[in-house]
C-alpha positions as CSV (number, residue, x, y, z in Angstrom):
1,X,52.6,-23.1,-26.3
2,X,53.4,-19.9,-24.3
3,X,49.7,-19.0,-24.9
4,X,48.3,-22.5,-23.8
5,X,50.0,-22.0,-20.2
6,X,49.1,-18.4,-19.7
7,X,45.7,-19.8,-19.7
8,X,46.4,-22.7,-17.4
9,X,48.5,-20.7,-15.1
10,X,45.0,-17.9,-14.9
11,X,43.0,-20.9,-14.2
12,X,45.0,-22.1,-11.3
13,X,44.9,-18.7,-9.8
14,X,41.3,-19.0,-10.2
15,X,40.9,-21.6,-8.3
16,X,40.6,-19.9,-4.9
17,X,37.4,-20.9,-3.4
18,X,38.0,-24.6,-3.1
19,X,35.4,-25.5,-5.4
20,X,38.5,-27.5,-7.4
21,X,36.7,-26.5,-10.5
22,X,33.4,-27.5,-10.2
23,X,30.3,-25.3,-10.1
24,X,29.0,-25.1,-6.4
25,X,27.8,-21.2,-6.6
26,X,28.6,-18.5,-4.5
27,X,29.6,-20.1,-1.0
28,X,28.9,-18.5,2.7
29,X,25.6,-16.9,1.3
30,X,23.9,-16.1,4.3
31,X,21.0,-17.9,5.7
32,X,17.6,-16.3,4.9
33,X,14.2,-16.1,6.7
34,X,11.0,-14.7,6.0
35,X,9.3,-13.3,9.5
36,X,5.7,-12.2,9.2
37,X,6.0,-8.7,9.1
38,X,3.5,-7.1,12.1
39,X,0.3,-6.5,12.0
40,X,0.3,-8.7,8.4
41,X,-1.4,-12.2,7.6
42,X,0.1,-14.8,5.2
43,X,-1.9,-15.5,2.1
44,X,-0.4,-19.2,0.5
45,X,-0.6,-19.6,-3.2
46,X,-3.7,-21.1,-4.6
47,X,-6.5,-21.0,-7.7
48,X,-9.7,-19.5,-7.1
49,X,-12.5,-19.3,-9.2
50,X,-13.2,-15.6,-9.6
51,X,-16.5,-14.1,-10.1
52,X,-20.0,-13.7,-8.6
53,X,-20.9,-16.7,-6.7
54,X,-24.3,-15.8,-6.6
55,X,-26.8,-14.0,-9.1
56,X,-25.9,-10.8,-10.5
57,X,-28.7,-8.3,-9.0
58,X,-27.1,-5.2,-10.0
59,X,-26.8,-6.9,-14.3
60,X,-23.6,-5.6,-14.5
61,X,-22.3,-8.0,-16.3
62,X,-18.3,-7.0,-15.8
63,X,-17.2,-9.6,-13.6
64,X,-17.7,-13.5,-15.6
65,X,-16.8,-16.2,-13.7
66,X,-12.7,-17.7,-14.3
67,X,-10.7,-19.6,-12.8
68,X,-7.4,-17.5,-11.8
69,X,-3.9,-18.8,-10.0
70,X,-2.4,-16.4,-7.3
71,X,1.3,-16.4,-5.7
72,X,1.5,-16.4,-2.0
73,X,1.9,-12.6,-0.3
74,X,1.3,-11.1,2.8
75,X,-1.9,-8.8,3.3
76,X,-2.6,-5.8,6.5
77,X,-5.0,-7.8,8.6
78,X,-6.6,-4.5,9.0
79,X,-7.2,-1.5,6.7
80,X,-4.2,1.1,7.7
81,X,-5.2,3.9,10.1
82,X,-5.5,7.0,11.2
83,X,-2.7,6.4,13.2
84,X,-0.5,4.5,10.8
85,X,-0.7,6.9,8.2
86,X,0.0,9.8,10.5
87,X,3.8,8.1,10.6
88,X,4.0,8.7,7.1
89,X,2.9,12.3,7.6
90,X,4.7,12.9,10.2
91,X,7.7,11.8,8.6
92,X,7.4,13.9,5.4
93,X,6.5,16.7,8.2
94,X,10.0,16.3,10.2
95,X,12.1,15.2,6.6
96,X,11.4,18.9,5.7
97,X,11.7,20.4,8.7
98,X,15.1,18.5,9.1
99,X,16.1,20.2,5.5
100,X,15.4,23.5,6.8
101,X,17.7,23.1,9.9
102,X,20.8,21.4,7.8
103,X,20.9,24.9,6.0
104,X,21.8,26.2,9.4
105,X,23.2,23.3,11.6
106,X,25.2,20.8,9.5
107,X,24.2,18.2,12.3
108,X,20.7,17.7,10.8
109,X,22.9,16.3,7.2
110,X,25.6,14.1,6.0
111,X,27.3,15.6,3.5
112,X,30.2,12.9,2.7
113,X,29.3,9.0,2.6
114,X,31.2,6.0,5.0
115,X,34.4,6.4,2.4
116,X,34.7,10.5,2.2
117,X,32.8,11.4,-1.1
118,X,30.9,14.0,-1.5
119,X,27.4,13.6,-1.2
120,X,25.1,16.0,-3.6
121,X,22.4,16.4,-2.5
122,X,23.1,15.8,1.0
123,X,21.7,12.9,3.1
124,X,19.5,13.9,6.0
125,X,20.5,12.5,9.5
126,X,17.4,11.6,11.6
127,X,19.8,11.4,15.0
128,X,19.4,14.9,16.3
129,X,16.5,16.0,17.9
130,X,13.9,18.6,16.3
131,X,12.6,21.4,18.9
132,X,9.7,22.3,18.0
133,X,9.6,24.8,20.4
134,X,13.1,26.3,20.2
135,X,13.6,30.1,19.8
136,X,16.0,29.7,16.7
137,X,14.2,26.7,15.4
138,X,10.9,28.4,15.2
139,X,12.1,31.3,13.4
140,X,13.8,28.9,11.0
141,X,10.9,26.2,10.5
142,X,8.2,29.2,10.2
143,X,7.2,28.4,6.5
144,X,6.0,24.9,7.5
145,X,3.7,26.7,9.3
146,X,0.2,28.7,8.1
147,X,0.9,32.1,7.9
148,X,-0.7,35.0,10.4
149,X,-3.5,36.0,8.3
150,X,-4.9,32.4,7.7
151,X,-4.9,31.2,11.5
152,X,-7.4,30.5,13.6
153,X,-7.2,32.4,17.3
154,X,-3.7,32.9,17.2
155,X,-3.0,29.2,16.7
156,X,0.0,28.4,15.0
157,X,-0.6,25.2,12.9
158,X,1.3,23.3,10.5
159,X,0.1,23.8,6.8
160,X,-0.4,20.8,5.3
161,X,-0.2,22.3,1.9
162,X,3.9,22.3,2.5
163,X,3.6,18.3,2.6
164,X,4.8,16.8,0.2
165,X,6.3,13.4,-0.7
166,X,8.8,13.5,-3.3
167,X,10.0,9.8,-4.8
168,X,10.9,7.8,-7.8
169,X,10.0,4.7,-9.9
170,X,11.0,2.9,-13.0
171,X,8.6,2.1,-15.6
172,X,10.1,-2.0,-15.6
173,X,6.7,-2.3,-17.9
174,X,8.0,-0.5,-20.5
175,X,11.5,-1.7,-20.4
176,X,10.1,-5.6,-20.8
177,X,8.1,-4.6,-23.6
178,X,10.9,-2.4,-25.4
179,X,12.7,-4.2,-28.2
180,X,15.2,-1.9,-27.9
181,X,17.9,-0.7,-25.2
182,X,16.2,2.0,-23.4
183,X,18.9,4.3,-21.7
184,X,18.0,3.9,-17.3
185,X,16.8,7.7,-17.1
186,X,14.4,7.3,-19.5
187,X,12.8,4.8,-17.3
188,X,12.8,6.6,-14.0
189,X,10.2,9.3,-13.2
190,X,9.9,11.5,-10.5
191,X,6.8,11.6,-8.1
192,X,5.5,14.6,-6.0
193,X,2.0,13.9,-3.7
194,X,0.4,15.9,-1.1
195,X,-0.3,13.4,1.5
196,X,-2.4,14.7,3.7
197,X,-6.0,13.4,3.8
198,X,-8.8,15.1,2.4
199,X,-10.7,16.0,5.3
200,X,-13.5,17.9,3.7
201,X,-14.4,14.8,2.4
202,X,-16.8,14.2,5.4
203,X,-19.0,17.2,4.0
204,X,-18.8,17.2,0.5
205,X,-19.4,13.4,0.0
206,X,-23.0,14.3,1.7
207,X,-25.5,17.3,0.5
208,X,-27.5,19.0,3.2
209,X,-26.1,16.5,5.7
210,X,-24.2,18.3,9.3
211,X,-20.5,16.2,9.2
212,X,-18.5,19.1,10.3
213,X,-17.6,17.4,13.7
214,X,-16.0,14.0,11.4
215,X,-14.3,16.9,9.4
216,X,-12.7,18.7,11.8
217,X,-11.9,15.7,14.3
218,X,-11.9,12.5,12.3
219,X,-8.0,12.1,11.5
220,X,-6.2,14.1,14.1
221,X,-8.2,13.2,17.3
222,X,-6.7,10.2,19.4
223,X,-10.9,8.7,19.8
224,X,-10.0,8.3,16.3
225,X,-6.8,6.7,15.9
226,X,-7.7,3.0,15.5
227,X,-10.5,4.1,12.5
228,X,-9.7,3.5,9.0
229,X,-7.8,6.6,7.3
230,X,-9.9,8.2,4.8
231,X,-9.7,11.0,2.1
232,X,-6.7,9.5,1.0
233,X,-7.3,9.2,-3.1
234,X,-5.4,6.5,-5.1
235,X,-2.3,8.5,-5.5
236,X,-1.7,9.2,-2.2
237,X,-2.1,5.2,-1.0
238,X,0.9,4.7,-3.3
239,X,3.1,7.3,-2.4
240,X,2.1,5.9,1.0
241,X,3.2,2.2,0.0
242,X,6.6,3.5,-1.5
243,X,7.4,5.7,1.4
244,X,6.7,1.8,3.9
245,X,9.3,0.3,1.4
246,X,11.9,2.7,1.7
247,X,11.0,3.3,5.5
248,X,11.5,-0.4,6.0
249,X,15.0,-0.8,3.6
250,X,16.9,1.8,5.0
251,X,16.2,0.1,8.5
252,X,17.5,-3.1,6.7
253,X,20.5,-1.5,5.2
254,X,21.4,0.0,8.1
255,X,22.4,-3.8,9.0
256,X,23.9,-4.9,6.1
257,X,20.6,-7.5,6.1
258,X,18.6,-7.9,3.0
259,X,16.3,-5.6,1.3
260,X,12.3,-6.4,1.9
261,X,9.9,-6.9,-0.8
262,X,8.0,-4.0,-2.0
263,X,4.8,-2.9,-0.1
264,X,2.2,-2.1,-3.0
265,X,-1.6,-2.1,-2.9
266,X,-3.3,-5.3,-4.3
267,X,-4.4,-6.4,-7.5
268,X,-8.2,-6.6,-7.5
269,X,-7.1,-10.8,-7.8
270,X,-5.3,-10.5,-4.9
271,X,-7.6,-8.7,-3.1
272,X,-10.7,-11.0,-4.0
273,X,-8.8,-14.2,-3.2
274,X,-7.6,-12.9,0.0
275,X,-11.3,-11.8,0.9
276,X,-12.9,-15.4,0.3
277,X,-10.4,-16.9,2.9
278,X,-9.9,-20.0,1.3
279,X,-13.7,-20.4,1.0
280,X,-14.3,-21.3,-2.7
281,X,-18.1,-19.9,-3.6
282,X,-18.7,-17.6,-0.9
283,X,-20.8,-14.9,-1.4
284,X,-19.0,-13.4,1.5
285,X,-16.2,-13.3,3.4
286,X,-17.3,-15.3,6.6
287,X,-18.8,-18.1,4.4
288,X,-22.7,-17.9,4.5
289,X,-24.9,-15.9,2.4
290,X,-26.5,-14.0,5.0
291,X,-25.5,-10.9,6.6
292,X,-25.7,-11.9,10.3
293,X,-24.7,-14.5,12.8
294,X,-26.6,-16.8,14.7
295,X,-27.7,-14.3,17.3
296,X,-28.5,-11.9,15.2
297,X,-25.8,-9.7,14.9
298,X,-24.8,-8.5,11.8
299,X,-21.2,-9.4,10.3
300,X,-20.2,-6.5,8.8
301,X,-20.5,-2.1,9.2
302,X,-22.5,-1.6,6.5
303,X,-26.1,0.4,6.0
304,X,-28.6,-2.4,7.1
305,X,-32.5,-2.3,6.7
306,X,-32.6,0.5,4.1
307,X,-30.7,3.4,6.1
308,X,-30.7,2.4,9.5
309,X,-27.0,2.9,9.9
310,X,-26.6,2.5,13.4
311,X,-28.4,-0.8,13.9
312,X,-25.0,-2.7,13.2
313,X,-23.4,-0.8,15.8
314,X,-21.6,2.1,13.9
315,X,-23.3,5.3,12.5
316,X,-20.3,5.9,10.1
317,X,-16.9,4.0,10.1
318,X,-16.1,1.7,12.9
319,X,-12.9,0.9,14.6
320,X,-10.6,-1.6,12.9
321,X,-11.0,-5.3,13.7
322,X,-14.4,-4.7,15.5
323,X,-15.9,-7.6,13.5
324,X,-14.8,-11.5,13.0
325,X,-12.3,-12.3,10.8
326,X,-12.6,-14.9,7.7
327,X,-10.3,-18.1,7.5
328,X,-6.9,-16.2,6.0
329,X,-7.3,-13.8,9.5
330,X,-8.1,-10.6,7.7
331,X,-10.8,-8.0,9.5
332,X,-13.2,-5.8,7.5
333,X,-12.9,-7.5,4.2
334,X,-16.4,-6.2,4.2
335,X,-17.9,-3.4,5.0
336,X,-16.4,-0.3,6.8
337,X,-14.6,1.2,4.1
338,X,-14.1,0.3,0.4
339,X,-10.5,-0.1,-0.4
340,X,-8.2,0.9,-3.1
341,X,-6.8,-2.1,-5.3
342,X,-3.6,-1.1,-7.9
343,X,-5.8,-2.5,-10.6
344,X,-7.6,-0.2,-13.4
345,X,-11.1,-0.4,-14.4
346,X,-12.1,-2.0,-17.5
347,X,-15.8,-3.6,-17.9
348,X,-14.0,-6.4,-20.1
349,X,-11.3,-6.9,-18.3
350,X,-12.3,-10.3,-17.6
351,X,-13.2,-11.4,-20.7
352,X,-10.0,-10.1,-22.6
353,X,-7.8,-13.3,-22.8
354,X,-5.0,-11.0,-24.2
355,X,-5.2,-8.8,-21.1
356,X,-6.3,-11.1,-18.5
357,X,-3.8,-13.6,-17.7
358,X,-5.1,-16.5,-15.4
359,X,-1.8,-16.7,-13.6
360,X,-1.4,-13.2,-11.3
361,X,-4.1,-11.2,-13.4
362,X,-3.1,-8.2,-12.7
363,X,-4.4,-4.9,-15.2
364,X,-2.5,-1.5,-14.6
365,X,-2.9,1.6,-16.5
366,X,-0.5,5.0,-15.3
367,X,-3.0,7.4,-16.2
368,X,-1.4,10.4,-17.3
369,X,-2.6,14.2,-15.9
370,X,-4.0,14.8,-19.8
371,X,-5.7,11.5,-20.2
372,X,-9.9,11.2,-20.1
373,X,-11.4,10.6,-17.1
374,X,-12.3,7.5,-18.1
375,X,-8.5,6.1,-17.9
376,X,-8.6,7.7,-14.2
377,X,-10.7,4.5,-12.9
378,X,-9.3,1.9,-10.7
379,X,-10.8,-0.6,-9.0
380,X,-12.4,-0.2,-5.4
381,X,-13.1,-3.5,-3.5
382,X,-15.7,-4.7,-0.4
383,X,-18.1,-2.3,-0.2
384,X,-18.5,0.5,2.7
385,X,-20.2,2.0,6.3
386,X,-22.6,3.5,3.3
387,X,-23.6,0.5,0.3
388,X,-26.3,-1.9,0.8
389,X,-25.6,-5.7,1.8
390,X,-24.9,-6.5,-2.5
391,X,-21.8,-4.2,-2.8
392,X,-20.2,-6.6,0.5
393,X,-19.6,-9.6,-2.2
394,X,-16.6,-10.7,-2.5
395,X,-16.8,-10.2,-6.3
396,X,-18.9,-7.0,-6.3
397,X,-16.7,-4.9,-8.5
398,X,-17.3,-1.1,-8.6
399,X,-14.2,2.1,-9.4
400,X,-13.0,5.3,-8.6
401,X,-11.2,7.9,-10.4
402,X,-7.7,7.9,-8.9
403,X,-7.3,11.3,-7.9
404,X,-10.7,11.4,-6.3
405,X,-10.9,10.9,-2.4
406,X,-14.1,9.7,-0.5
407,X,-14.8,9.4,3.2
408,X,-16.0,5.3,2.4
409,X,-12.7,4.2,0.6
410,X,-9.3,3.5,2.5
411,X,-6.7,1.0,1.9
412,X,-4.4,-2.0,3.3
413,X,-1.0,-3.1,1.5
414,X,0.3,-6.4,0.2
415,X,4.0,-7.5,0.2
416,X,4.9,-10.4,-2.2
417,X,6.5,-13.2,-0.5
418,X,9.9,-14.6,-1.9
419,X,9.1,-17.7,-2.1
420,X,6.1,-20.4,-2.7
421,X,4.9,-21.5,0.5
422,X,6.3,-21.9,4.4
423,X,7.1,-26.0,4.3
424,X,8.7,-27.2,7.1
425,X,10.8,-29.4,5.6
426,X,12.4,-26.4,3.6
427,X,13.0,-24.2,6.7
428,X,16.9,-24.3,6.2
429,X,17.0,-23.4,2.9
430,X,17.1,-19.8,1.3
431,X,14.1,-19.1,0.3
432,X,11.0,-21.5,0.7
């Protein structure tokens, strides 16, 4: 008896929300919505048929037609640029300069969180102002720097081989497969990725061929901000993706407002549906099967006419969104530079039912440093300023090894979107 009203008198207690009982969920959630995030298109959800839509000149023979079912997500209307990714280095550039300085000014790092505990290892602030040019702060921010002997008349220039992006992930992969309880450390593995762009790409890609001026120019100069980054291997685009996720959660958190979907680079699924626009059969982006317009002009920056590169306007990359769009809104899905997809290489993928899933295909492989070269292949998509008309399909398939960089492959990122489509009628709710 005493036992039987303990439990009553617990459950009235309980019963502070309300709810009288019933279950209604958490209440006062707060209302959510999903803005476009700039400079990004919405891609709805939708089945495609993937695979050449027209014959397969090249016989390779590694890309069967299927039909394939794709969630909606958001896609860079543009590939990311010079300009874009030099935030990212210029934000591993000041994060280290900002450690040197908390060593000697305690401004430049929190060292107790919002309640008093010590924080190991300290948590940079980004508040105070860096000068560059100060007295003290040169002397302290020297070893960023190239040393005397390796400078060019006297000028003192940052050394890119001190940047370096240091991060984390968890292998979730592993811990859905596991039958067992994997302890949390064992999942998590640290990251460390020079990101700075291979600029010697421009003259190593090319034999006998005079590129120095795109080598010593191409990323740094302001004619070329709006370009397509290059020399950035398959590595480095994912450091770059993890750092936009962070950059664009702690900007969140800040305001106590939810955390963003991840920034990642696409599956070759999600990059192929997002390419034909909506258009199911398209050899190509914009629809037709030619490679020109109307008037003449041609669609795409590509090498035209057997290697008259500058007939389409360009001689080697050409400035983002210089060229129409197709139907989803998304420039240079042909053409101008290849681009990175998150997928690995496999000639069967397709046709392995076991690997392929129709709904989100999506075939990873983390390639370890020891592995053969042949598990170092991911997928590259849409064909460059330098392949022939064939390779601008929107089903041409070719790779890359992942720690390789080119001056013809770049990248754009995907975010997922949490939800299944933007319906009016849903607009109040959560998610929609």
């Amino acid at each position: 008896m005493f036992i039987l009203m303990a439990i009553l008198f617990t459950g009235c207690n309980l019963m502070t929300g309300g709810d009288r009982g019933y279950l209604t969920g958490v209440q006062n959630r707060p209302d959510y919505f999903e803005a476009d995030p700039p400079g990004m298109v919405f891609i709805p959800m939708g089945s495609f048929t993937m695979g050449p839509s027209e014959q397969d000149i090249a016989y390779a023979q590694n890309a069967p037609r299927r039909t394939v079912t794709i969630s909606p997500f958001y896609m860079d209307e543009t590939e990311v640029t010079n300009n874009q990714y030099r935030q990212f280095v210029h934000w591993v550039r000041d994060s280290l300069a900002r450690s040197l300085l908390a060593d000697f000014d305690e401004n430049f790092a929190f060292y107790e969180d919002e309640f008093g505990m010590p924080l190991d290892p300290p948590r940079l602030n980004w508040a105070p102002r860096i000068r560059w040019d100060g007295e003290e702060e040169q002397d302290i921010l020297e070893e960023l720097f190239l040393p005397e002997s390796e400078r060019f008349f006297r000028r003192r220039e940052l050394d890119s081989r001190r940047l370096v992006f240091r991060y984390y992930t968890i292998d979730l992969e592993r811990a859905a497969r596991s039958r067992e309880d994997i302890p949390r450390w064992e999942l998590v593995s640290e990251h460390e990725t020079h990101i700075y762009p291979d600029t010697l790409v421009w003259m190593r890609d090319f034999t006998f061929a005079y590129n120095e001026p795109m080598t010593l120019r191409y990323f740094w100069h302001p004619s070329y901000d709006h370009y397509p980054v290059v020399g950035v291997d398959w590595e480095q685009a994912k450091a770059f993706n993890v750092w936009r996720t962070q950059y664009l959660n702690s900007y969140l958190a800040s305001r106590n407002q939810p955390l963003a979907m991840a920034f990642q680079l696409p599956s070759e699924a999600q990059w192929e549906y997002a390419a034909r626009g909506g258009l199911e059969g398209s050899p190509f982006p914009w629809g037709g099967p030619y490679l020109r317009n109307q008037e003449g002009c041609f669609l795409a920056n590509f090498k035209p006419l057997r290697g008259n590169y500058t007939e389409d306007g360009s001689l080697f990359t050409s400035i983002v969104g210089h060229y129409p769009p197709n139907d989803y809104g998304l420039y240079d899905m042909a053409g101008n530079v290849s681009e990175w997809t998150r997928s690995a290489y496999d000639e069967s993928y397709y046709v392995l039912s076991h690997v392929a899933h129709e709904l989100n295909p999506d075939y990873q492989y983390n390639a370890r440093e020891d592995d053969p070269p042949s598990l170092k292949r991911k997928v590259i998509r849409g064909g460059s300023w330098k392949d022939l008309g064939y390779y601008l399909q929107v089903s041409a398939r070719t790779y890359e090894y992942q720690d390789t960089a080119k001056s013809y492959i770049g990248f754009r990122s995907i975010q997922s979107y949490p939800g299944f489509g933007r319906d009016p009628a849903r607009m109040n709710s959560n998610v929609y």
